[in-house]
MARDOVEX-909547 format. One record per residue (C-alpha): residue number from 1; x, y, z; residue in one letter. Coordinates in steps of 0.02 Angstrom, whole numbers, padded with zeros to 5 digits. Example, Ala and Ser with C-alpha at 12.3 -4.5 7.8 and 13.67 -1.06 7.14 Angstrom:
# MARDOVEX-909547
<pos=1 x=00615 y=-00225 z=00390 code=A>
<pos=2 x=00684 y=-00053 z=00357 code=S>
//
This chain:
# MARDOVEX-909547
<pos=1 x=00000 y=00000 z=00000 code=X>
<pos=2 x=00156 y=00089 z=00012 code=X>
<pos=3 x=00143 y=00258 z=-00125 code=X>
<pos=4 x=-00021 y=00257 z=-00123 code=X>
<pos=5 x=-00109 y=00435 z=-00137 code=X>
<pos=6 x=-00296 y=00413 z=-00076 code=X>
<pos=7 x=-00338 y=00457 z=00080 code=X>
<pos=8 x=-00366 y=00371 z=00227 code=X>
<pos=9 x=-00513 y=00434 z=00396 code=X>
<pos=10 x=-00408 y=00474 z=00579 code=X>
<pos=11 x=-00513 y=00382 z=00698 code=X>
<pos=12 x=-00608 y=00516 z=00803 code=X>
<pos=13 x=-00563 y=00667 z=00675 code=X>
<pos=14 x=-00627 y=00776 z=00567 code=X>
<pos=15 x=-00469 y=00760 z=00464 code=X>
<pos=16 x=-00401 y=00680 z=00313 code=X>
<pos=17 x=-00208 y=00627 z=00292 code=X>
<pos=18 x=-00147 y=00560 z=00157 code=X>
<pos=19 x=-00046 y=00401 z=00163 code=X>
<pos=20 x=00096 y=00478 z=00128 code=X>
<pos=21 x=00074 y=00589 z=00273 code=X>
<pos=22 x=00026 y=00458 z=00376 code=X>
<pos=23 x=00205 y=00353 z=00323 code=X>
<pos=24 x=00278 y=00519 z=00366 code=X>
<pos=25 x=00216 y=00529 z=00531 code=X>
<pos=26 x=00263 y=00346 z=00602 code=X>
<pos=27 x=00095 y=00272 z=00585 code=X>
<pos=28 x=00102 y=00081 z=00533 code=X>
<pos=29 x=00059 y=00083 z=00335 code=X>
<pos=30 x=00006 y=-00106 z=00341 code=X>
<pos=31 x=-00003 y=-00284 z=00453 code=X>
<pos=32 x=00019 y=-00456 z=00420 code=X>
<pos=33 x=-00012 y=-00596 z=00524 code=X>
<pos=34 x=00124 y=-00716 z=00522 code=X>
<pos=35 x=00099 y=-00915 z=00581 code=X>
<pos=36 x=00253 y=-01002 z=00651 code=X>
<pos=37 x=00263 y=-01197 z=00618 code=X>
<pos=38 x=00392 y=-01301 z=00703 code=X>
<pos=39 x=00527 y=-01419 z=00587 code=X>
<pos=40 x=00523 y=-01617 z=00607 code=X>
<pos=41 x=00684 y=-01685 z=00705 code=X>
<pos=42 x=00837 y=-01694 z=00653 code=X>
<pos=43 x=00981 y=-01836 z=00746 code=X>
<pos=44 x=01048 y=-01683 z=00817 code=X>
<pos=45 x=00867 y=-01625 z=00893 code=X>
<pos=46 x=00842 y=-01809 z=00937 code=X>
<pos=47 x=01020 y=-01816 z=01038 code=X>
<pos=48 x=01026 y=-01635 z=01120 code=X>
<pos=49 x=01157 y=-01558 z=01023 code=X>
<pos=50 x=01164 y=-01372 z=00940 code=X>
<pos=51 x=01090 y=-01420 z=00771 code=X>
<pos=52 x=01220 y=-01441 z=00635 code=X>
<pos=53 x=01129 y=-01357 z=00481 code=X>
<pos=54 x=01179 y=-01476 z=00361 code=X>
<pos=55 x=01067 y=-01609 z=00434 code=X>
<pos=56 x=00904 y=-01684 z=00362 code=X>
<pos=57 x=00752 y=-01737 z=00453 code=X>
<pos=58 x=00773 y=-01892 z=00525 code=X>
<pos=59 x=00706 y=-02039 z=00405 code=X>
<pos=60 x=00594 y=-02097 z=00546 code=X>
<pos=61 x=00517 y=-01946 z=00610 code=X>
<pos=62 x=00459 y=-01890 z=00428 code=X>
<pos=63 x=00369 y=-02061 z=00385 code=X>
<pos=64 x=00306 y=-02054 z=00576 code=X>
<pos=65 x=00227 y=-01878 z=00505 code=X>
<pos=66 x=00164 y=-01960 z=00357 code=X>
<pos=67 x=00068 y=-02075 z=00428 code=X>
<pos=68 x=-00017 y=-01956 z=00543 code=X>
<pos=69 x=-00068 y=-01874 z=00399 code=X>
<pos=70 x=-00131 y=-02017 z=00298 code=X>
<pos=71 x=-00221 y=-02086 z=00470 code=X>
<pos=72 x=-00312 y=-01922 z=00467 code=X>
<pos=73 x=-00353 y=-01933 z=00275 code=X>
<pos=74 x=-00411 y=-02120 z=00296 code=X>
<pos=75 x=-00514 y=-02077 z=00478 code=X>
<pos=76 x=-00586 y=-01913 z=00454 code=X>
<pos=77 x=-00576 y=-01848 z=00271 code=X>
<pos=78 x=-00718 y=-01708 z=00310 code=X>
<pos=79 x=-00600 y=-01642 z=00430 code=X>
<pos=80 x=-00444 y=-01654 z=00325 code=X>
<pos=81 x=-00550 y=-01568 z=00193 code=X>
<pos=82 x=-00603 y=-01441 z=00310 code=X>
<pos=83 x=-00414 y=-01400 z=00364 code=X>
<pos=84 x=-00346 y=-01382 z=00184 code=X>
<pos=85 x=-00492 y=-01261 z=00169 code=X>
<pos=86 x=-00415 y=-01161 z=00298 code=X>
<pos=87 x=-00252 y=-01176 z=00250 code=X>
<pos=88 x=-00301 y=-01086 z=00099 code=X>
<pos=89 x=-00262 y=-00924 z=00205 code=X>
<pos=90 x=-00088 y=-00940 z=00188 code=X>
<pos=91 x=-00037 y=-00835 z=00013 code=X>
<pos=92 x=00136 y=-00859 z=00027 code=X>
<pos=93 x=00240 y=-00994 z=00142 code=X>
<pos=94 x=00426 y=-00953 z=00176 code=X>
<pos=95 x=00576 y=-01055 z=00260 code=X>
<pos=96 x=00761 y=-01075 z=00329 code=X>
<pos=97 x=00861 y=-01129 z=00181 code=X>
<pos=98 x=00962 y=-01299 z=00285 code=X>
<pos=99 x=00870 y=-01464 z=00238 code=X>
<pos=100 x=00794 y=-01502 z=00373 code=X>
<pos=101 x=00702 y=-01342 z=00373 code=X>
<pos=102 x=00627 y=-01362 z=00198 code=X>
<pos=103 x=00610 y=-01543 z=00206 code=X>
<pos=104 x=00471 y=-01519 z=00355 code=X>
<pos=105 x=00409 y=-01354 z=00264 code=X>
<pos=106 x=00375 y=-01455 z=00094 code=X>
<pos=107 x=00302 y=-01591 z=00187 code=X>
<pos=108 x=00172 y=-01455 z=00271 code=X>
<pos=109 x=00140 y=-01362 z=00105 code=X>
<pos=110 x=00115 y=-01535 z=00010 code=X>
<pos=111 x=-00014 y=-01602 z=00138 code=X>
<pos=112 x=-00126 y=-01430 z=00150 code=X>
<pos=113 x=-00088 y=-01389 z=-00035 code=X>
<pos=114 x=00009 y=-01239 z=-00022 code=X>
<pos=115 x=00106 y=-01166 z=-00137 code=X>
<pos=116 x=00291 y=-01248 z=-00094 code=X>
<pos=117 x=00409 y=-01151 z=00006 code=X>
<pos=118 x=00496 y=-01011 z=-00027 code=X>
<pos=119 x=00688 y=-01033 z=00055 code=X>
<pos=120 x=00768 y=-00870 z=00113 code=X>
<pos=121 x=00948 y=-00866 z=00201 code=X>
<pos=122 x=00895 y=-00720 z=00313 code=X>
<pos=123 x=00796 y=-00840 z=00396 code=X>
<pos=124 x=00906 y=-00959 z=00452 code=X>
<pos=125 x=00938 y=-00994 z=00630 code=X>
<pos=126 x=01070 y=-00895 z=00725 code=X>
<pos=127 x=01256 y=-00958 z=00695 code=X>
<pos=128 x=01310 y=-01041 z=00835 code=X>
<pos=129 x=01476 y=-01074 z=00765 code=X>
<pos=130 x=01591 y=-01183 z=00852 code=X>
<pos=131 x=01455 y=-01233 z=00966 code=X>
<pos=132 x=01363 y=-01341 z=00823 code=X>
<pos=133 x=01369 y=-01530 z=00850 code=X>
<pos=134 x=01399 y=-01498 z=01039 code=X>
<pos=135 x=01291 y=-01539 z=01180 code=X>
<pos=136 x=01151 y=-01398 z=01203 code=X>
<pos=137 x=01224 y=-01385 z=01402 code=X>
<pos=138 x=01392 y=-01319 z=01362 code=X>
<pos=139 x=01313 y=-01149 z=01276 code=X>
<pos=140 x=01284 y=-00987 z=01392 code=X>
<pos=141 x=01108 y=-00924 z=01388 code=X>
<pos=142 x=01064 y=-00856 z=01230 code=X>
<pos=143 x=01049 y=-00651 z=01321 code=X>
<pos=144 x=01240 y=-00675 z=01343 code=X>
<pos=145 x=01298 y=-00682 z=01145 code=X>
<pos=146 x=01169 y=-00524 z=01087 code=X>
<pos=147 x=01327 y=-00423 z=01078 code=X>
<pos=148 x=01444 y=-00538 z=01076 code=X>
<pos=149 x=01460 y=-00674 z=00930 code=X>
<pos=150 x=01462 y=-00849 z=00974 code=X>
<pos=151 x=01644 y=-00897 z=00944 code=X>
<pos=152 x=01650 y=-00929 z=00748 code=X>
<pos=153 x=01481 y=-00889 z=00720 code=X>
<pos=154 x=01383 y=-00743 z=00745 code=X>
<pos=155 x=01263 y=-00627 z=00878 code=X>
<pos=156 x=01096 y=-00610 z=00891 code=X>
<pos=157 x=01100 y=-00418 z=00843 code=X>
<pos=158 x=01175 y=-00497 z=00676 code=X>
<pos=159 x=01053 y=-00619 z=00670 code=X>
<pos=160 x=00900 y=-00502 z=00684 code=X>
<pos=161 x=00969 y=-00378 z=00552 code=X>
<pos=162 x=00928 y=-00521 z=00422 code=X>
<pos=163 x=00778 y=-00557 z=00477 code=X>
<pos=164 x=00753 y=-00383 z=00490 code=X>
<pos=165 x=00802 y=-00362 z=00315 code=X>
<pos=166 x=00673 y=-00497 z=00261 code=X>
<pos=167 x=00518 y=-00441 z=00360 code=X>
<pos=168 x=00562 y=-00253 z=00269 code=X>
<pos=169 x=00570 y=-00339 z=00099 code=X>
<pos=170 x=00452 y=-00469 z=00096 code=X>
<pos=171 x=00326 y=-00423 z=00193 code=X>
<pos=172 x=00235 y=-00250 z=00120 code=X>
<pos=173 x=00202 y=-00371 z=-00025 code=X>
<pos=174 x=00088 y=-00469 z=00081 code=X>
<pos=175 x=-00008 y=-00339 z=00182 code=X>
<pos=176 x=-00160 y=-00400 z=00246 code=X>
<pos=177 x=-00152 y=-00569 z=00193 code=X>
<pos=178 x=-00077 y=-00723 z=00327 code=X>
<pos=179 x=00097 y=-00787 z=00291 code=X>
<pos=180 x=00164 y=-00955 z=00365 code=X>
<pos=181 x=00349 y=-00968 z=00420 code=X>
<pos=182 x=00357 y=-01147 z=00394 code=X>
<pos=183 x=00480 y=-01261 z=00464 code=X>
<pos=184 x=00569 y=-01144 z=00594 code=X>
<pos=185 x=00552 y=-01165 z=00753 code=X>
<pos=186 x=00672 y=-01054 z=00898 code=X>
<pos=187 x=00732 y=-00920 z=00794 code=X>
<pos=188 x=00574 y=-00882 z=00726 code=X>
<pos=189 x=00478 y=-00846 z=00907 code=X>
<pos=190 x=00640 y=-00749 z=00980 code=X>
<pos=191 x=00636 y=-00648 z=00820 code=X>
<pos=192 x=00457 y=-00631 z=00804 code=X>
<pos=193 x=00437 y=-00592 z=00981 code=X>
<pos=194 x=00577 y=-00442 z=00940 code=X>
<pos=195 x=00503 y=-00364 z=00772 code=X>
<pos=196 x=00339 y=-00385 z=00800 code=X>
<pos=197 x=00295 y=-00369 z=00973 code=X>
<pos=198 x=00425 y=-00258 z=01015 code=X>
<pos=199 x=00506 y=-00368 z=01155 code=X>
<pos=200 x=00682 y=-00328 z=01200 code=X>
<pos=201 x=00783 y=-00444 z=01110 code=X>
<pos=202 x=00892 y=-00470 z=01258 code=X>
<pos=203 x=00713 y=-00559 z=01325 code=X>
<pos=204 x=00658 y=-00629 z=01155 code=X>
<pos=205 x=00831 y=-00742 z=01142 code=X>
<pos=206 x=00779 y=-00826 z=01296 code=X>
<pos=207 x=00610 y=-00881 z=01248 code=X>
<pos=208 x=00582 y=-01068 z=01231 code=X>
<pos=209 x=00452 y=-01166 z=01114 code=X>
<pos=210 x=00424 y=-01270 z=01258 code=X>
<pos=211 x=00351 y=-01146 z=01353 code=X>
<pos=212 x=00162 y=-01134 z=01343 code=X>
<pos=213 x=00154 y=-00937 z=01337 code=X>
<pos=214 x=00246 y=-00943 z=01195 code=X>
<pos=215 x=00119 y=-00883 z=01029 code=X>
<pos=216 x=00116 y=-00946 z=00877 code=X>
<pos=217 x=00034 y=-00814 z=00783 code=X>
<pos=218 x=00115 y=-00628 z=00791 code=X>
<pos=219 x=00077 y=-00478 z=00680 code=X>
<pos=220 x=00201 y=-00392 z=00587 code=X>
<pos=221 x=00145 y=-00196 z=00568 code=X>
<pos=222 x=00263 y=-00072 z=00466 code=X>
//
């Protein structure tokens, strides 16, 4: 909506801006709602290490998902029907760019008949560097590398610039309509939590999927 010159009615006013004033003046130009779905396991999920991101789901846990999914088609097709109705929401569907993040995304988009995933780099997980392929316990908490890199990888201030730099891009283009990050799972609350609900990011990189506060569903307004 971005350039547009009609006008638009200030709640309890008398006045007219036009968009262009209202872009001017800091007000949000647009929203999306954006849906966070987990990725399947990896053997580095399965065993407690820091994720190496050249790992695939584990052969196991995507047929497990499978058959879920064909249970549900076989037992309740009105259901199954009703879901991919819903599903329908979802104009666009993006993910990390290591296998195991677009194996589970492709999987999701297949099933609900999505269109398939769109991979983006600037949405991969935070870098953890010399860290990956080690057991989760011997990392500091996440608040302690914001500044400071994770030896040989990188920060989470890094981190957030390119998702920063992907929410600015790719985002506008969707205004309005539901997007599904598909196939991400920590970085996408802890950066969510930080661009779109304004959480101090020092906060957001301690946030946990396992906690049951945690949303999935946060609105991205620019």
């Amino acid at each position: 909506m971005r350039g547009c010159t009609g006008t638009v009615r200030v709640a309890e006013s008398t006045e007219y801006v036009t968009l262009d004033d209202q872009q001017s003046l800091g007000k949000p130009m647009g929203i999306v709602p954006i849906y966070v779905w987990n990725h399947l396991l990896s053997a580095d999920n399965r065993d407690g290490l820091v994720a190496r991101p050249e790992q695939s789901v584990l052969p196991e846990a995507m047929e497990e998902r499978k058959t879920q999914f064909r249970r549900l088609q076989d037992q309740d097709p009105y259901l199954l029907e009703r879901l991919v109705r819903l599903f329908r929401i979802f104009k666009a569907v993006y993910c990390p760019t290591s296998p195991r993040h677009i194996e589970s995304a492709t999987l999701i988009c297949e099933f609900f008949k999505l269109p398939l995933p769109i991979a983006d780099s600037r949405l991969d997980a935070v870098d953890y560097g010399n860290f990956k392929g080690q057991p989760l316990s011997v990392m500091q908490p996440p608040h302690n590398y914001v500044e400071i890199a994770y030896p040989g990888g990188e920060s989470w201030l890094q981190c957030v610039a390119r998702w920063r730099s992907f929410f600015e891009e790719t985002f506008p283009k969707h205004n309005g309509y539901p997007v599904l990050l598909a196939g991400q799972t920590r970085a996408a609350i802890r950066m969510c939590a930080h661009l779109c609900d304004g959480m101090k990011i020092s906060d957001a990189v301690d946030l946990e999927v396992t906690d049951p506060k945690v949303p999935w569903v946060y609105f991205y307004k620019y």
